[in-house]
SEROKE-10168 format. One line per 5 residues: number of its first residue (from 1); their letters; for each residue x, y, z of C-alpha. Coordinates in nm, 4 decimals, decimal comma. Layout:
NUM> A> X Y Z | ...
This chain:
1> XXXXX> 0,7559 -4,8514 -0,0011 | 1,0420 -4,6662 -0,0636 | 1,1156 -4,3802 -0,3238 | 1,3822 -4,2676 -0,5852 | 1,4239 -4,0273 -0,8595
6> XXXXX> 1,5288 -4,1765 -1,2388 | 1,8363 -4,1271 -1,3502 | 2,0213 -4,2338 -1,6446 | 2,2818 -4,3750 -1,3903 | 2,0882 -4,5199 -1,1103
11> XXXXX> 2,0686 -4,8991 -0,9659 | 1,9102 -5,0695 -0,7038 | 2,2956 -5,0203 -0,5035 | 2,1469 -4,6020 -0,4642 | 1,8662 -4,7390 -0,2356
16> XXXXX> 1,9854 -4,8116 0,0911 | 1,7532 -5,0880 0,2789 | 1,6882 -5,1930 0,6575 | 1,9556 -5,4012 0,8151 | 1,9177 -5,7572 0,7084
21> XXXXX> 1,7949 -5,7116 0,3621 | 1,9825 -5,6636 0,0233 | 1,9067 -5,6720 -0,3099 | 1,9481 -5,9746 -0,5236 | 2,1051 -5,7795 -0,8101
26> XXXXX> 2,2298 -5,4341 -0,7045 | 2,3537 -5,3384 -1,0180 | 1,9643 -5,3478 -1,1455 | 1,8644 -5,0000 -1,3284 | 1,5931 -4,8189 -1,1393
31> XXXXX> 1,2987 -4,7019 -1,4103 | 0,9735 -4,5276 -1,3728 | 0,7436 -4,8091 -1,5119 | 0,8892 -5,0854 -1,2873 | 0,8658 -5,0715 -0,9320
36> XXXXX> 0,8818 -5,4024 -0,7368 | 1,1917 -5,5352 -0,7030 | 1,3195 -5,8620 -0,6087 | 1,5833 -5,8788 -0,2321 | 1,6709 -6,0966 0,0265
41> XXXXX> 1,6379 -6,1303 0,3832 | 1,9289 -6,2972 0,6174 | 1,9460 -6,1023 0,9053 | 1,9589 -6,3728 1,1714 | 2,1062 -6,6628 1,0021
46> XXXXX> 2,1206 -6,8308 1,3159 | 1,7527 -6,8846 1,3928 | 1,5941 -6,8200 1,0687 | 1,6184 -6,9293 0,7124 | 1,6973 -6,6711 0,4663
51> XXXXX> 1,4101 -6,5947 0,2493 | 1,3260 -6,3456 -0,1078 | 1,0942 -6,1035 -0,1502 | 0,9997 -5,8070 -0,3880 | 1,0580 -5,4768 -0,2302
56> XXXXX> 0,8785 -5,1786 -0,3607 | 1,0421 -4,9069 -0,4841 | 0,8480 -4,6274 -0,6737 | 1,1046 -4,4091 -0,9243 | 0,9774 -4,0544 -0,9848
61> XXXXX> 1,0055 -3,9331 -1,3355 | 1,3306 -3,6546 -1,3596 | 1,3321 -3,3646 -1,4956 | 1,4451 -3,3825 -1,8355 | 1,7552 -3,1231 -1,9116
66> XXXXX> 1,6536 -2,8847 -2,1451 | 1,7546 -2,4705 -2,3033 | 1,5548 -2,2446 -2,2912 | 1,4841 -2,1377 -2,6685 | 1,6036 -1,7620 -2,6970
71> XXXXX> 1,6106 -1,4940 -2,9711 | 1,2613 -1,5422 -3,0723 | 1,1253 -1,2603 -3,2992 | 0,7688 -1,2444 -3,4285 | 0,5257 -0,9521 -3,6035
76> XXXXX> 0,2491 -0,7621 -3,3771 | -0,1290 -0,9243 -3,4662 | 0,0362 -1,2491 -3,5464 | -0,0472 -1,5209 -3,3712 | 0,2099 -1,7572 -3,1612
81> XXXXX> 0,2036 -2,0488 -3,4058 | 0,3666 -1,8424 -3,6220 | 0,6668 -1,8466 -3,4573 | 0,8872 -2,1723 -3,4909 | 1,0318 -2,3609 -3,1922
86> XXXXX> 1,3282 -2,5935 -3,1397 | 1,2686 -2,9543 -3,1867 | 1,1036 -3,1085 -2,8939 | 0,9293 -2,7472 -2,7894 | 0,5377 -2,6677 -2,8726
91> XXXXX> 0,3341 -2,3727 -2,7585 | 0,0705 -2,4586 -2,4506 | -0,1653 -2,1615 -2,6446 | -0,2126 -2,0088 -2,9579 | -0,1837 -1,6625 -2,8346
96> XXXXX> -0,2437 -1,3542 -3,0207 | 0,0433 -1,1098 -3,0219 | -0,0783 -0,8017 -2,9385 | 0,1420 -0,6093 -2,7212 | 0,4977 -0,5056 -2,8540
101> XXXXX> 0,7964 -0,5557 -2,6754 | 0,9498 -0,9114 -2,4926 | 0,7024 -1,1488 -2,3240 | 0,6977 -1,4505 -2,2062 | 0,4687 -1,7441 -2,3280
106> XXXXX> 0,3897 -2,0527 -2,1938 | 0,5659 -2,3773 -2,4042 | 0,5732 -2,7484 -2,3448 | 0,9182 -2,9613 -2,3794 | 0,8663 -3,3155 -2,4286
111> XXXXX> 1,1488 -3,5198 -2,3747 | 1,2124 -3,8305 -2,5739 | 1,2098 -4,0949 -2,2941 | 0,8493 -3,9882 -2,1776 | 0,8626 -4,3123 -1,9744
116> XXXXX> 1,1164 -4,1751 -1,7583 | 1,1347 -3,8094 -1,8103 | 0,8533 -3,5614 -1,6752 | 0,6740 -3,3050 -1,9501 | 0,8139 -2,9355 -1,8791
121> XXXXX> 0,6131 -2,6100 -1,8819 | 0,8790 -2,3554 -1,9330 | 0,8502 -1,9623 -2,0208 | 0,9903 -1,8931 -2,3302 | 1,0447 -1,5253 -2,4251
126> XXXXX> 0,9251 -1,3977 -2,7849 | 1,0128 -1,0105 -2,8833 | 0,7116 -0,8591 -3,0692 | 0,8023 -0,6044 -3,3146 | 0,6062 -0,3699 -3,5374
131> XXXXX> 0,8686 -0,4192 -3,7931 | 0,7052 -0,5313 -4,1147 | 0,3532 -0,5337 -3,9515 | 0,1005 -0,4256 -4,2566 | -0,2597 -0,1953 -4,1351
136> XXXXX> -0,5497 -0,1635 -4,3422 | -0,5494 0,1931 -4,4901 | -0,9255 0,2543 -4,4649 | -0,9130 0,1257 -4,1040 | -0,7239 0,4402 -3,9901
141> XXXXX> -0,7387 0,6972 -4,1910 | -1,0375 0,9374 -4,2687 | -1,1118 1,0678 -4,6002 | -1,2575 1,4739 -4,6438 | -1,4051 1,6671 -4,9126
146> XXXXX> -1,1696 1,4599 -5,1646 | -0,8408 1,6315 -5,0901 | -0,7883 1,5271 -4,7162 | -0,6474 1,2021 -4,5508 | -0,6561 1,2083 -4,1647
151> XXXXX> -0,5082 0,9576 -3,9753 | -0,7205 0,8517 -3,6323 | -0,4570 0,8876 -3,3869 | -0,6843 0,7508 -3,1027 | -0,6899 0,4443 -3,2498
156> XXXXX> -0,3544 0,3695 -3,3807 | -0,2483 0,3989 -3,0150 | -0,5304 0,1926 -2,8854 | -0,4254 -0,0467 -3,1270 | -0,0503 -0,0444 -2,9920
161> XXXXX> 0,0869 0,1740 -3,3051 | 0,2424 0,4425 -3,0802 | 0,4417 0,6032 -3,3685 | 0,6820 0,9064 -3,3688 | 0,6665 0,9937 -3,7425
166> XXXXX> 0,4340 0,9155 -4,0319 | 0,4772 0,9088 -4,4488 | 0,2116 0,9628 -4,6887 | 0,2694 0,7869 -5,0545 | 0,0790 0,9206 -5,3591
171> XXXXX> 0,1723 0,6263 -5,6516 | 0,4923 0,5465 -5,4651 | 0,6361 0,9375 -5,4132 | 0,6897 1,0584 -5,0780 | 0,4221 1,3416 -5,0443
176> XXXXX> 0,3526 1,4970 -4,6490 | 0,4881 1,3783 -4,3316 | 0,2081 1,4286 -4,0669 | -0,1171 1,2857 -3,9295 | -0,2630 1,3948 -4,2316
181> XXXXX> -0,2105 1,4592 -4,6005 | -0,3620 1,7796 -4,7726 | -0,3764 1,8102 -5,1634 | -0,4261 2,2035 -5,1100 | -0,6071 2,4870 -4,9751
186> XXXXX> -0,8589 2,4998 -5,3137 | -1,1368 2,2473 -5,3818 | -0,9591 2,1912 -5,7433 | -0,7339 2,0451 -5,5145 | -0,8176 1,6734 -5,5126
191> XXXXX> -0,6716 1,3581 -5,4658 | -0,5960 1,1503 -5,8349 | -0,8735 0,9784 -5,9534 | -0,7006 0,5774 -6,0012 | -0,3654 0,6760 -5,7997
196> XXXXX> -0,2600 0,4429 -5,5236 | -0,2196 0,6020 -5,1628 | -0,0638 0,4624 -4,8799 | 0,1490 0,5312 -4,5346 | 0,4058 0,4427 -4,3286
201> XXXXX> 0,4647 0,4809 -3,9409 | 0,7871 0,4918 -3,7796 | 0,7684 0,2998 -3,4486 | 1,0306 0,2312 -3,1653 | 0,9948 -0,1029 -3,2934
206> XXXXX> 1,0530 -0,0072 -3,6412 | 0,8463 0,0516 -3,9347 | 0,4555 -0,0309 -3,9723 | 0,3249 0,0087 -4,3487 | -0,0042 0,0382 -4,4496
211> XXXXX> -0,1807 -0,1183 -4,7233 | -0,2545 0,0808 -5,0270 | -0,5668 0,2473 -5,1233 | -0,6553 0,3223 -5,4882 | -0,8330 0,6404 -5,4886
216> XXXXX> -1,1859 0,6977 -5,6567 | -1,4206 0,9179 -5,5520 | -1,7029 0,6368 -5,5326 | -1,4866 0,5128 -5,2159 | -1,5460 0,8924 -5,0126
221> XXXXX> -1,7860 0,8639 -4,7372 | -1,9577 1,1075 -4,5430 | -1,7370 1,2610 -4,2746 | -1,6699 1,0471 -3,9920 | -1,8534 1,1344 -3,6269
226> XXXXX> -1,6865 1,3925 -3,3725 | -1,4891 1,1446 -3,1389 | -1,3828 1,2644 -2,7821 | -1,1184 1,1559 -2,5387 | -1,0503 1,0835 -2,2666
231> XXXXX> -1,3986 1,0186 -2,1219 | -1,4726 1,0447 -1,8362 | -1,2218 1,3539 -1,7870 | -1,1092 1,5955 -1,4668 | -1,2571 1,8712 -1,4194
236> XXXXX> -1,0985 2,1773 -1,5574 | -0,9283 1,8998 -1,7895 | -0,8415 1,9614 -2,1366 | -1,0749 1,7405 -2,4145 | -0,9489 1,6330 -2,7587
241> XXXXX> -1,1827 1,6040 -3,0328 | -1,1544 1,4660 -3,3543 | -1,3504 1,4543 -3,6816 | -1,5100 1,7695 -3,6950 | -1,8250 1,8067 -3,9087
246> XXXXX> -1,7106 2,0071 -4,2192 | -2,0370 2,2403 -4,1496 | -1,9416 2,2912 -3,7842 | -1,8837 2,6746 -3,7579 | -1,8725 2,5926 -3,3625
251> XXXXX> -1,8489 2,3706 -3,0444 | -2,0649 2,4250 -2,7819 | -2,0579 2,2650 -2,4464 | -2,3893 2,2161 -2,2660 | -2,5131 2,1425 -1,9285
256> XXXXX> -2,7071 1,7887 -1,9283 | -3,0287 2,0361 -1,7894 | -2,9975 2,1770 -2,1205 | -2,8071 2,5100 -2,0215 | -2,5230 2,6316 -2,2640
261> XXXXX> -2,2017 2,6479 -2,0749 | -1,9323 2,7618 -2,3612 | -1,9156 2,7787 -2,7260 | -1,5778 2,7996 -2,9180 | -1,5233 2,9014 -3,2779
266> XXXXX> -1,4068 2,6400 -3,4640 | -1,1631 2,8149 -3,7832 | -1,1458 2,5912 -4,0856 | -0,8309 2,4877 -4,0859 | -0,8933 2,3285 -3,7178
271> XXXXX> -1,1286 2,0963 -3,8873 | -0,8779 1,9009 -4,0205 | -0,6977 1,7929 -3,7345 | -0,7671 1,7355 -3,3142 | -0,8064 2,0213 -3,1264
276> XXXXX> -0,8463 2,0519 -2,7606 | -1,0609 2,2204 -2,5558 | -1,1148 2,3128 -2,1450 | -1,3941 2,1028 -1,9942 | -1,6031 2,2939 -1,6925
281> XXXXX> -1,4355 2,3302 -1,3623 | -1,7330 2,1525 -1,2173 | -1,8091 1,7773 -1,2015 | -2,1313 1,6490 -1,3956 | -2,2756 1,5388 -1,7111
286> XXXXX> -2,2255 1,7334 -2,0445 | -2,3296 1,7208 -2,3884 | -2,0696 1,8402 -2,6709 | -2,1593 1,9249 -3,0062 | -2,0026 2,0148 -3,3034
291> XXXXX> -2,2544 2,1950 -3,6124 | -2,5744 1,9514 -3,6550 | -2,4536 1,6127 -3,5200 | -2,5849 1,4402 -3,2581 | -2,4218 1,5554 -2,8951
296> XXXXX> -2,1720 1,3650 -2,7135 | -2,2230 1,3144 -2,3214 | -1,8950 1,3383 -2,1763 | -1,8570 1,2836 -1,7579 | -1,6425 1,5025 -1,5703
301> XX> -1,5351 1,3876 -1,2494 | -1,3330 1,5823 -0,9641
């Protein structure tokens, strides 16, 4: 059998065959779903009687022509069918977008001739911004003794929010710029029962804004756990820890055989943000803990 590639173009005349043999119409198009076609033989005219016969000839599908779709923007936690393709393009996945910047996804372009062209899996690239991404309020932000918002850092940068500035909103009025938002130094300082809270984070990417909270005092839970990081840590390494108890006077650092190995004062105005402390110089299992909560084993490592 012999072989060929479709082209728009192409005829049996693009084929070359064995001495003797030609084709009984050269100018025949080659296509993908035919592939006998009819020739002669008449090689030795002398001795033999020329004779037909259908000559095999199998025509690969081409690869269609196609651009690359380009300038494709979408929103971080979106997912890829949100984002519109060119006529003849469809996703191969319904990806989530969770990692800012340019990627590249997998897409499909299916020609029109199917018969003749070949499908194409092509990487398209899609820019994910956190431009005019919207984050649940409660979701990142910790509420204290009614006059405290406290935004959990470790988290908005798990989540991909790595953010260089933030804006706290009390009914639509730029209030503190921070990780967290204060109402005062006094208990009679308290957030408005019925006002509407809410933040904003300035990104690389652009702005993320959060969804707004309406403010009762029904809504304040009890104070979020102590959370560590990183964990497992070098030794010597420094700790953060967030979400201090409000009745932690201290943090002490214990041996997991149950020997104390530091304490550190804890003032009150380091309760309401991270702080960091030194972890021992020597590799094993500790417990940490802050007033009456539970302790949290942390592993260092050398």
């Amino acid at each position: 059998a012999l072989s060929a590639t479709y082209t728009v173009t192409n005829t049996l005349a693009d084929v070359t065959l064995q001495a003797g043999y030609s084709w009984s119409d050269a100018t025949e198009k080659l296509t993908v779903a035919k592939n006998s076609y009819a020739a002669n033989y008449n090689a030795d005219t002398a001795n033999y009687n020329p004779f037909a016969l259908n000559i095999t000839v199998n025509v690969a599908k081409a690869i269609p022509a196609y651009t690359v779709p380009s300038g494709l923007i979408a929103v971080y936690g979106e997912y890829l069918s949100n984002v519109s393709l060119p006529e003849g393009f469809t996703w191969n996945s319904n990806s989530l977008l969770d990692r800012v910047g340019s990627h590249d996804f997998p897409a499909v372009f299916t020609p029109q001739d199917t018969g003749n062209y070949a499908v194409a899996v092509v990487s398209v690239p899609v820019t994910i911004t956190l431009s005019g991404s919207v984050i649940d309020f409660d979701s990142y932000v910790k509420t204290k003794w009614n006059n405290l918002f406290i935004l959990n850092v470790r988290k908005l940068h798990e989540d991909g929010y790595n953010f260089t500035a933030c804006q706290w909103y009390e009914d639509d009025e730029a209030r503190d710029t921070g990780i967290d938002y204060s109402k005062g130094d006094n208990r009679t300082d308290v957030f408005k029962e019925g006002s509407v809270y809410r933040f904003e984070l300035q990104t690389p990417a652009g702005i993320v804004r959060s969804t707004k909270k309406i403010y009762t005092t029904a809504t304040v839970g009890a104070p979020a756990l102590t959370t560590v990081y990183p964990n497992p840590i070098a030794a010597g390494g420094q700790i953060t820890i967030e979400g201090i108890p409000e009745n932690a006077e201290n943090i002490k650092i214990y041996h997991i055989s149950g020997q104390l190995i530091d304490t550190q004062f804890v003032g009150e105005h380091l309760r309401v943000r991270p702080i960091s402390i030194q972890m021992p110089a020597i590799s094993g299992i500790y417990i940490l803990k802050a007033g009456n909560e539970n302790g949290i084993k942390i592993e260092v490592k050398q």
